[in-house]
MMTF fields as JSON, N, C-alpha, C and O atoms, coordinates in Angstrom:
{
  "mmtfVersion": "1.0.0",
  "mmtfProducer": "UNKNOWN",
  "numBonds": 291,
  "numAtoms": 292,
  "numGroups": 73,
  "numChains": 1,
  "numModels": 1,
  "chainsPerModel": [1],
  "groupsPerChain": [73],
  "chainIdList": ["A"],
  "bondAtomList": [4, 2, 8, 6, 12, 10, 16, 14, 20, 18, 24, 22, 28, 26, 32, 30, 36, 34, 40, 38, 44, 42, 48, 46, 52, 50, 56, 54, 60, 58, 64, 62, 68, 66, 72, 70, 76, 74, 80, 78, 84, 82, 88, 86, 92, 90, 96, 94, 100, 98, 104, 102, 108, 106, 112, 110, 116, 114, 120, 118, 124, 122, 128, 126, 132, 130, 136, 134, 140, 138, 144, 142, 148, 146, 152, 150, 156, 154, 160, 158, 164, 162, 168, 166, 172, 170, 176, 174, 180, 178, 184, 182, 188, 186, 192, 190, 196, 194, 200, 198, 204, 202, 208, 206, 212, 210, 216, 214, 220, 218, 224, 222, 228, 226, 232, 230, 236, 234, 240, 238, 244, 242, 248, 246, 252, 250, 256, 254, 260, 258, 264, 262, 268, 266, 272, 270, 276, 274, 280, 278, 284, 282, 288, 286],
  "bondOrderList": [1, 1, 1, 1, 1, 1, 1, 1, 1, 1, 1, 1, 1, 1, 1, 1, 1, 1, 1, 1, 1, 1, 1, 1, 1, 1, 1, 1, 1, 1, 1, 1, 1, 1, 1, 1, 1, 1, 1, 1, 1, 1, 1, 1, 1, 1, 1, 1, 1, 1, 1, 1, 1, 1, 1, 1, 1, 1, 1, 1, 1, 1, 1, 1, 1, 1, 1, 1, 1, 1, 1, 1],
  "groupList": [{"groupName": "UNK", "atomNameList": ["N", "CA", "C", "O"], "elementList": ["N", "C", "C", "O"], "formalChargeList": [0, 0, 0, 0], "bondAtomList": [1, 0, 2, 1, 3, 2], "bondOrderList": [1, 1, 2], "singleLetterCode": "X", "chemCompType": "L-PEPTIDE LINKING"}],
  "groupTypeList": [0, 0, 0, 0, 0, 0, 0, 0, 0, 0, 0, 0, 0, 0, 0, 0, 0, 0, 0, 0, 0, 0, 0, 0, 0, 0, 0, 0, 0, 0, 0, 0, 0, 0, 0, 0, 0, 0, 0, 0, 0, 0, 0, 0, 0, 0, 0, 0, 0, 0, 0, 0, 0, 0, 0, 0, 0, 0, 0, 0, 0, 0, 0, 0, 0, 0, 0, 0, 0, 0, 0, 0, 0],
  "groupIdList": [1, 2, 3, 4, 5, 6, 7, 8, 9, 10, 11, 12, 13, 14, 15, 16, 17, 18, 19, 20, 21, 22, 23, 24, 25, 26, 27, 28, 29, 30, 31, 32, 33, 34, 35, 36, 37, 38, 39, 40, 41, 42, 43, 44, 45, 46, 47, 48, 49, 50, 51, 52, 53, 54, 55, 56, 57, 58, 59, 60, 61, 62, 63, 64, 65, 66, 67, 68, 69, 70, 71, 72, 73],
  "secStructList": [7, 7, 2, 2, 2, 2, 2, 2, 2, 2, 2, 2, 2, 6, 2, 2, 2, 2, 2, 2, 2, 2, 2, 6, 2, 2, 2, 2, 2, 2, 2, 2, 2, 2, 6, 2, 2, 2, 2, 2, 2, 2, 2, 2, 2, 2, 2, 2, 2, 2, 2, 2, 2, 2, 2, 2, 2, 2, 6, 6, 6, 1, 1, 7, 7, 7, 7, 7, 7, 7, 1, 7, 7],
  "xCoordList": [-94.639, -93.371, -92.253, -92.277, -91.509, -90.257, -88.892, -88.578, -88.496, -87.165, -86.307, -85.964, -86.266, -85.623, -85.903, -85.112, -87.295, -88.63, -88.574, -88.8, -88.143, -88.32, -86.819, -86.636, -85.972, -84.847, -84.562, -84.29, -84.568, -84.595, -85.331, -84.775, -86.985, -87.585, -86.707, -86.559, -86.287, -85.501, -84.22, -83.871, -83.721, -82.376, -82.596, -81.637, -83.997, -84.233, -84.777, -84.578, -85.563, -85.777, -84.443, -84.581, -83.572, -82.412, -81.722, -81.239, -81.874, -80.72, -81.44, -80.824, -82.884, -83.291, -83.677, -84.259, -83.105, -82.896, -81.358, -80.928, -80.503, -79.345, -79.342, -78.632, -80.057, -80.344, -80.55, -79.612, -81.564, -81.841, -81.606, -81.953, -80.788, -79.762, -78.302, -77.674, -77.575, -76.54, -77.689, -77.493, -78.588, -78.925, -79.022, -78.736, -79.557, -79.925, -78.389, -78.295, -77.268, -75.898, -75.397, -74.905, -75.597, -74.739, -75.75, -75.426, -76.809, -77.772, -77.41, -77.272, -77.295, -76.909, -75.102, -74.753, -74.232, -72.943, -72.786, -71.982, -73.73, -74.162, -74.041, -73.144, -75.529, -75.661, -74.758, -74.746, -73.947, -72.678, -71.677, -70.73, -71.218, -70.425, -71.254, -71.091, -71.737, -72.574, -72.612, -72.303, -72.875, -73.219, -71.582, -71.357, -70.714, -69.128, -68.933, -68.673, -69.027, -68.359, -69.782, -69.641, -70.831, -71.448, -70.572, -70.066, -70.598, -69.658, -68.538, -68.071, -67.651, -65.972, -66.092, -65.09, -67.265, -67.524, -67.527, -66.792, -68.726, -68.975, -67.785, -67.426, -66.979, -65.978, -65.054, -64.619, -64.698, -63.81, -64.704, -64.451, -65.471, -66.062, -66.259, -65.94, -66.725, -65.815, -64.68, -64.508, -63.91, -62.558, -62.221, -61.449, -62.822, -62.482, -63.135, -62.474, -64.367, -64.924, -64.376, -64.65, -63.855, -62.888, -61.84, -61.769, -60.866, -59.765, -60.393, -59.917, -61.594, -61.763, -61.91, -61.523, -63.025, -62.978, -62.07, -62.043, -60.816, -59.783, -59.154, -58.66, -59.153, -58.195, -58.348, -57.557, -60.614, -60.408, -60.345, -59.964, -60.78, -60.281, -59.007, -58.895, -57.812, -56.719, -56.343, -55.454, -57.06, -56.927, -57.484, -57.029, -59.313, -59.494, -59.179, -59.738, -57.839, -57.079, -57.498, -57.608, -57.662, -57.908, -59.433, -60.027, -59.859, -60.916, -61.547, -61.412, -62.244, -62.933, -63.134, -63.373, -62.968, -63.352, -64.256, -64.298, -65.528, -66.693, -66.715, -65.898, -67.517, -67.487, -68.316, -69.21, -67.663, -67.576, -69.097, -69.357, -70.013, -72.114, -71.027, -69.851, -72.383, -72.915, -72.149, -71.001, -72.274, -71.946, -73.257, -73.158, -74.024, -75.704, -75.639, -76.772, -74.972, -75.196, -74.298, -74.242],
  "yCoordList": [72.289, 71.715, 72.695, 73.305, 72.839, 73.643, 72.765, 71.575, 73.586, 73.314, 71.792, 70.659, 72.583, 71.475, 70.357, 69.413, 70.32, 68.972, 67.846, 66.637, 68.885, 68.396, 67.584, 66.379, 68.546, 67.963, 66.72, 65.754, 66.521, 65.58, 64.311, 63.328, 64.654, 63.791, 62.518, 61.297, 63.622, 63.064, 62.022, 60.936, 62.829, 61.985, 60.892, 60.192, 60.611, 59.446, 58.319, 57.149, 58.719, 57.911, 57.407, 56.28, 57.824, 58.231, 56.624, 55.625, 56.847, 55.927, 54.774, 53.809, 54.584, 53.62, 52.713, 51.634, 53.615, 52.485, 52.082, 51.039, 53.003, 52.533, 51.471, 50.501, 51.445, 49.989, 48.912, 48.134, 48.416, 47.862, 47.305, 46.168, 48.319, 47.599, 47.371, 46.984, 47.714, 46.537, 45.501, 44.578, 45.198, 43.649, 43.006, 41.809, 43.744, 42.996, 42.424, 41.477, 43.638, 43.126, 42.043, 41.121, 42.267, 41.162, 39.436, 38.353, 39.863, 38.97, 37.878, 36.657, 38.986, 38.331, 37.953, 37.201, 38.324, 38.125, 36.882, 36.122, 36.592, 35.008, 34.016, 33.247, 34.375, 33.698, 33.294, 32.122, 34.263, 34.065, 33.802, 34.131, 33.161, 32.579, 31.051, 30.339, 30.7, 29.357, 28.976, 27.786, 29.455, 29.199, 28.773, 27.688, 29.688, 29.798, 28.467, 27.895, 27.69, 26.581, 25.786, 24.711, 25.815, 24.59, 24.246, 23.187, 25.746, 25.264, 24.884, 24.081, 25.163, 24.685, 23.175, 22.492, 22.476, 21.339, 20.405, 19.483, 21.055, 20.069, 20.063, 19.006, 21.376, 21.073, 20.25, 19.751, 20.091, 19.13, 18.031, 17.96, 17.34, 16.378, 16.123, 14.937, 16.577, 16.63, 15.847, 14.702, 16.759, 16.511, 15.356, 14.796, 14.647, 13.455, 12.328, 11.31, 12.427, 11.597, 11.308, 10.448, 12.093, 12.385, 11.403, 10.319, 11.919, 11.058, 9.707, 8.906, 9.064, 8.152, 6.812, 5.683, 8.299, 7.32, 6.947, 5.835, 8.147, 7.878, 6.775, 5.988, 6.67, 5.401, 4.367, 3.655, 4.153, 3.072, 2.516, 1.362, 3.451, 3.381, 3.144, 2.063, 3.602, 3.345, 1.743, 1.122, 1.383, 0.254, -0.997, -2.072, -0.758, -1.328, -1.581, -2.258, -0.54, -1.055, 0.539, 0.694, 1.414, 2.837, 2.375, 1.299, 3.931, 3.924, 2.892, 3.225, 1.629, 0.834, 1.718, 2.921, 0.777, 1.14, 0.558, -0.503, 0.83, 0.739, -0.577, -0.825, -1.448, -2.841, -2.603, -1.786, -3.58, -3.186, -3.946, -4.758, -3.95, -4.304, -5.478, -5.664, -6.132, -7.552, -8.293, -7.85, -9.12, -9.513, -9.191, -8.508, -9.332, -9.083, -7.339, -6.858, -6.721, -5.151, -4.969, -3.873],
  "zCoordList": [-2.161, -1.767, -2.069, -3.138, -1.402, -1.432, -2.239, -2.248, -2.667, -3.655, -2.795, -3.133, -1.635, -0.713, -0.358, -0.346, 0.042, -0.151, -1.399, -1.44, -2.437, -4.072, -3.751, -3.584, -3.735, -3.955, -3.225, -3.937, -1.81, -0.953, -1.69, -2.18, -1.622, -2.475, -3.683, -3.646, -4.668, -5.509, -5.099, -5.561, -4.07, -3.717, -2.825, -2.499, -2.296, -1.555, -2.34, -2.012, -3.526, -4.712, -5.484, -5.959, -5.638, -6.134, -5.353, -5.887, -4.433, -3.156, -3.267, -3.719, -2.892, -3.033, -4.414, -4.522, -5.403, -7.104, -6.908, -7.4, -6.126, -6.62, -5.587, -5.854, -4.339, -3.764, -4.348, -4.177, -5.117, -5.836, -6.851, -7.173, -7.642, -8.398, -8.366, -9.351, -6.777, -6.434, -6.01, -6.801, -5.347, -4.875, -5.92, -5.876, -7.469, -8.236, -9.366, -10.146, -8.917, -9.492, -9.173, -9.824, -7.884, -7.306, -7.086, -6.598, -7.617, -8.216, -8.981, -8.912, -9.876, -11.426, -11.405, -12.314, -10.652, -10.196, -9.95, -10.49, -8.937, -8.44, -9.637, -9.982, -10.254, -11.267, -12.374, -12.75, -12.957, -13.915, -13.366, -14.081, -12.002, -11.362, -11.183, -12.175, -10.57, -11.085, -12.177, -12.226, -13.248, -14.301, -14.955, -15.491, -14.805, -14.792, -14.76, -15.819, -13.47, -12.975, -13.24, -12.658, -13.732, -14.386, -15.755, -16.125, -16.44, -17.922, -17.557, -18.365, -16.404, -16.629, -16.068, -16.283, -15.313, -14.855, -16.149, -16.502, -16.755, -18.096, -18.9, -19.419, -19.102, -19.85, -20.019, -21.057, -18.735, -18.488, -17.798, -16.595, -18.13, -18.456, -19.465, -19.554, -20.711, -22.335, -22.51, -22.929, -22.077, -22.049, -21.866, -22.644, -20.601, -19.994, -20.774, -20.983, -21.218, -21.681, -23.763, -24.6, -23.76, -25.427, -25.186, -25.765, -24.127, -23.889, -23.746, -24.551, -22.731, -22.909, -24.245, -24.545, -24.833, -26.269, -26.938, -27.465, -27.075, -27.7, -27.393, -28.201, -25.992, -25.318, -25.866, -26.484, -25.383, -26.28, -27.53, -27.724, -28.592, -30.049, -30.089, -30.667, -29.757, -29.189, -29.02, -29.604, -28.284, -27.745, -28.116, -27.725, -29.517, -30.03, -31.785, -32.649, -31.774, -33.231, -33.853, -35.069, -33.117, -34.071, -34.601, -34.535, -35.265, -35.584, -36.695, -37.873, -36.396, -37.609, -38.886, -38.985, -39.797, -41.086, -41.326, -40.703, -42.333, -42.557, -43.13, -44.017, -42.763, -42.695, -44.756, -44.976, -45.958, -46.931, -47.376, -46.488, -48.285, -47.977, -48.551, -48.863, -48.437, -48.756, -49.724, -49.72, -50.453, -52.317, -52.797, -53.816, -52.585, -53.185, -53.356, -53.331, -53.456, -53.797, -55.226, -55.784]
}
């Protein structure tokens, strides 16, 4: 093989990894964008479901206090 053969060689191996790993960037790009808006979904579903409780603690006299045992203790 000639220098030029070699070299070529190399640079077509060369092109076809850096193929491969944009498909596989923009792969994983995908993925941490999905994943992004699964967590900012749940988050603010958190969120929503906090305020709820609060409301109704709120609404059923603030948080109970621990009901005090028996007379038998």
């Amino acid at each position: 093989m000639s220098d030029d053969e070699t070299l070529n060689e190399r640079i077509d191996r060369l092109e076809i990894r850096i193929a491969y790993q944009d498909e596989i960037i923009e792969d994983l790009n995908k993925t941490v964008l999905a994943q992004w808006k699964q967590i900012d979904l749940l988050t603010r579903r958190i969120a929503a479901l906090t305020d709820r409780i609060q409301e109704a603690e709120r609404k059923a006299g603030g948080p109970s206090a621990p009901e005090p045992p028996p007379p038998h203790y």
